[in-house]
C-alpha positions in Angstrom: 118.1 103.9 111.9 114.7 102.6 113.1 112.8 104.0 110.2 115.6 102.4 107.9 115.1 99.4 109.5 111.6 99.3 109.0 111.8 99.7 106.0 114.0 96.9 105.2 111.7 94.8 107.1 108.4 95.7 105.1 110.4 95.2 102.5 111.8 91.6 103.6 108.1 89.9 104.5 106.5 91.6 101.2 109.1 89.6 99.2 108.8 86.9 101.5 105.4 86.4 101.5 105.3 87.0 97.8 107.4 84.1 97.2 104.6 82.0 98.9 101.6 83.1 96.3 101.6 82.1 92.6 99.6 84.8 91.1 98.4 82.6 88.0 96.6 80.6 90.1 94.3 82.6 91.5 93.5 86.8 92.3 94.8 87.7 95.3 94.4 91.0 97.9 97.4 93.3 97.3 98.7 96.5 98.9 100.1 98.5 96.7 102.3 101.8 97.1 103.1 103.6 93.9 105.9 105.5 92.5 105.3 107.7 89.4 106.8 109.2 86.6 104.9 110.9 83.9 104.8 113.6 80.9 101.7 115.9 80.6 99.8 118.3 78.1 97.7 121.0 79.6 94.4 122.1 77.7 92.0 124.2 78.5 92.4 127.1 79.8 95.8 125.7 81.5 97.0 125.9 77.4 97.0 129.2 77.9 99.8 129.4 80.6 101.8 126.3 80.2 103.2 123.8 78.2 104.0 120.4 78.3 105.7 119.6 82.0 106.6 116.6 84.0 105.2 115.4 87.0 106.6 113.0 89.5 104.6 111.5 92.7 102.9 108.2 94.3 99.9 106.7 96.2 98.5 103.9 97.5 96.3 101.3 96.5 94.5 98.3 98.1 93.3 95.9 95.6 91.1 93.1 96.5 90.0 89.7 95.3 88.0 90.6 92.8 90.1 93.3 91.1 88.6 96.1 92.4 91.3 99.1 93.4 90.3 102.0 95.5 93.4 104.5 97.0 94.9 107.5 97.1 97.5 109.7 94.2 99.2 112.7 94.2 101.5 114.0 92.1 103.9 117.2 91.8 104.1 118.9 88.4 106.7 121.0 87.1 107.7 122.8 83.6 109.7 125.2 82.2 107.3 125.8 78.7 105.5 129.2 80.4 103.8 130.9 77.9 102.1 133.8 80.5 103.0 137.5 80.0 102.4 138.9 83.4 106.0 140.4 84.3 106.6 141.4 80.5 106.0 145.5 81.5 108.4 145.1 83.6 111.2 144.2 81.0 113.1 146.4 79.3 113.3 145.8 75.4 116.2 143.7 75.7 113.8 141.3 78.2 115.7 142.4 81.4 115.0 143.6 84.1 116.8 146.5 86.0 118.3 145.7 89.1 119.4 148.9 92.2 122.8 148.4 91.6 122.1 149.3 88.1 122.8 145.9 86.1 120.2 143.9 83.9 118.6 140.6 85.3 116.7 138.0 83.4 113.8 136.3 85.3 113.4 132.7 84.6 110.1 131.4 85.0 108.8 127.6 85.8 105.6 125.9 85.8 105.0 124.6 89.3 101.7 122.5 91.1 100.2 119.4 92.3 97.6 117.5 92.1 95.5 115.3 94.7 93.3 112.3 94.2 91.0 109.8 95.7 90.2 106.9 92.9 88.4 103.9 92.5 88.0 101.5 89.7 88.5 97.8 88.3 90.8 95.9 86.5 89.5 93.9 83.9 90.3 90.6 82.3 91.0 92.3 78.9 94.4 91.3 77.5 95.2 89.4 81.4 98.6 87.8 81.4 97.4 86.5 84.9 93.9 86.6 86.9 95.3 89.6 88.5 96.9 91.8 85.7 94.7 93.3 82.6 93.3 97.1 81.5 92.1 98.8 84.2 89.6 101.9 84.3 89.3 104.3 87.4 87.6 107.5 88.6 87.6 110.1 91.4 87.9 113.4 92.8 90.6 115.3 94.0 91.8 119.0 93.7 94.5 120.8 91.2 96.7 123.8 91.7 99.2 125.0 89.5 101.4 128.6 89.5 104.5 130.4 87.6 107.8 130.1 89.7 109.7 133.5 89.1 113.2 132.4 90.5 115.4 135.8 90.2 118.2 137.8 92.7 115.1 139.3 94.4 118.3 141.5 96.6 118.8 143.5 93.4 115.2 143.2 91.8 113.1 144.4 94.7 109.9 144.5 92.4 109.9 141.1 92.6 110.8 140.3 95.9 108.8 137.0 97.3 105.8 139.3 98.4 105.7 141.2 95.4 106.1 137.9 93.2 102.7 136.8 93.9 100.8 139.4 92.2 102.6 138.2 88.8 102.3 133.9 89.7 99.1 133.2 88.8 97.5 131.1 91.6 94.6 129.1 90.8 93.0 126.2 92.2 90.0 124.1 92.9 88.3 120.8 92.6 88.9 118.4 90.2 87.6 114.8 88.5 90.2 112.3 87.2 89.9 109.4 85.1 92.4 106.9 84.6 92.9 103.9 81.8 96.2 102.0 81.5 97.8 98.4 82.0 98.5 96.8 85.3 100.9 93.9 85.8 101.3 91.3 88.6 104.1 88.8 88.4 105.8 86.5 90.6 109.3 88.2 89.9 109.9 90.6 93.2 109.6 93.9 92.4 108.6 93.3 88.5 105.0 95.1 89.0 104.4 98.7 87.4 101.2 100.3 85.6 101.3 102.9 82.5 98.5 104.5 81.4 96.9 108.1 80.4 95.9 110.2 83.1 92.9 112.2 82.6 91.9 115.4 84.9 89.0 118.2 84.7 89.6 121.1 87.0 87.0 123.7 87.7 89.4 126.9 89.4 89.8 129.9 89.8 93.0 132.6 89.8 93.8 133.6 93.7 95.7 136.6 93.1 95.3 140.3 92.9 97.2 141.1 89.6 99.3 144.0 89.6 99.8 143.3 85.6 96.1 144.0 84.9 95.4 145.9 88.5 92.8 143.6 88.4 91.2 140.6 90.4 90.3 137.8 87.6 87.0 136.2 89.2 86.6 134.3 85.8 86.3 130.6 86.4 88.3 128.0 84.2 88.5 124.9 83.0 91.8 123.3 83.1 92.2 119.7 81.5 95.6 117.4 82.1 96.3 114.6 79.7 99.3 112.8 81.3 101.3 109.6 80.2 102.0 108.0 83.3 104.3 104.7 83.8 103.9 103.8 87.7 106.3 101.1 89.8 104.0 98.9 92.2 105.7 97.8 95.5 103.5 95.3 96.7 102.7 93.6 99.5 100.1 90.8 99.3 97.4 89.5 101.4 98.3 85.3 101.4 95.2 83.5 99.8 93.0 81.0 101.7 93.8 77.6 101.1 91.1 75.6 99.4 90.4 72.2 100.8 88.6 69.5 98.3 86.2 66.6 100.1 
């Protein structure tokens, strides 16, 4: 009940003190937590696992009065276009598996991951409905992991039991850059504020697993590229301007 309430309250001064600002007068300091949706396309040597997959997350962001945006993102990514082979030995040639009570079983695999990010940029007065909307360009550094979900009835599969799993998920990790160019909107309608834009990450990992497909460790590093379209709902809360006084 107290968080709830909260909650409603954040939300009661944000729209009340929004009320009080006309953003085509002037650029004003904004608090900004995000909520996005988006659609992605691995490349790289990402391509070579997945497909394209969805992602859903948020941030924050603090905007000031010049336009300048420096915050937080994450985002959770998931797919079911899984191109890896890893478990295919296991399969009979139907593309079963056998379970101990005797009866076939047909793994489904899923993309899964995230993604974290620390960004800053600007947003610029190109195509500005208002002195606070326009195109905006960020950067920044973050970290990207992704792995193949093998859901199955691990009771009658033991081979791929949730230990076992791992040596067939694929693992990898490490750090990442991120650019970012897309559209940000301000209005004086409550709640009518979103971004969309393209997404851009370069991730320099590495596979964590022992294999037992290949019996191997893969110490190769990769390059794993994300292109995701990415429309984002701004809750804001904004900073009231100083008044200006003419003599």
């Amino acid at each position: 009940m107290k968080k709830s309430l909260s909650f409603v309250l954040v939300l009661f001064f944000a729209v009340l003190l929004h009320a009080q600002i006309n953003l085509k007068d002037s650029v004003v300091k904004v608090n900004i937590i995000q909520v996005d949706l988006g659609i992605g396309l691995p490349l790289g040597n990402m391509a070579e696992t997945f497909g394209v997959h969805q992602t859903v997350g948020g941030g924050y962001q603090f905007k000031n009065n010049k336009n300048f945006l420096i915050g937080f993102n994450g985002s959770y990514i998931f797919g079911s276009h899984v191109k890896d082979s890893s478990v295919n030995f296991l399969f009979t040639q139907g593309g079963s598996v056998i379970g101990t009570d005797g009866y076939l079983f047909s793994p489904i695999l899923f993309e899964q991951g995230f993604d974290l990010k620390f960004q800053m940029g600007k947003i610029t007065n190109i195509l500005a409905l208002n002195p606070n909307s326009g195109l905006a360009v960020l950067g920044g550094v973050g970290y990207l992991q992704h792995n193949i979900l093998i859901y199955i009835d691990e009771a009658y599969v033991p081979q791929l039991n949730k230990e076992y799993r791992k040596g067939y998920d694929r693992l990898t990790n490490g750090i990442a850059l991120n650019q970012y160019i897309g559209y940000y909107f301000f209005s004086n309608k409550n709640f009518v504020n979103f971004r969309a834009g393209f997404d851009i990450t370069e991730a320099f990992t590495k596979n964590r697993r022992y294999n037992f497909d290949t019996q191997s460790i893969d110490e190769e590093s990769k390059f794993d590229m994300l292109v995701t379209f990415k429309a984002t709902w701004n809750l804001c809360i904004f900073e009231k301007p100083q008044r200006k006084f003419y003599y």
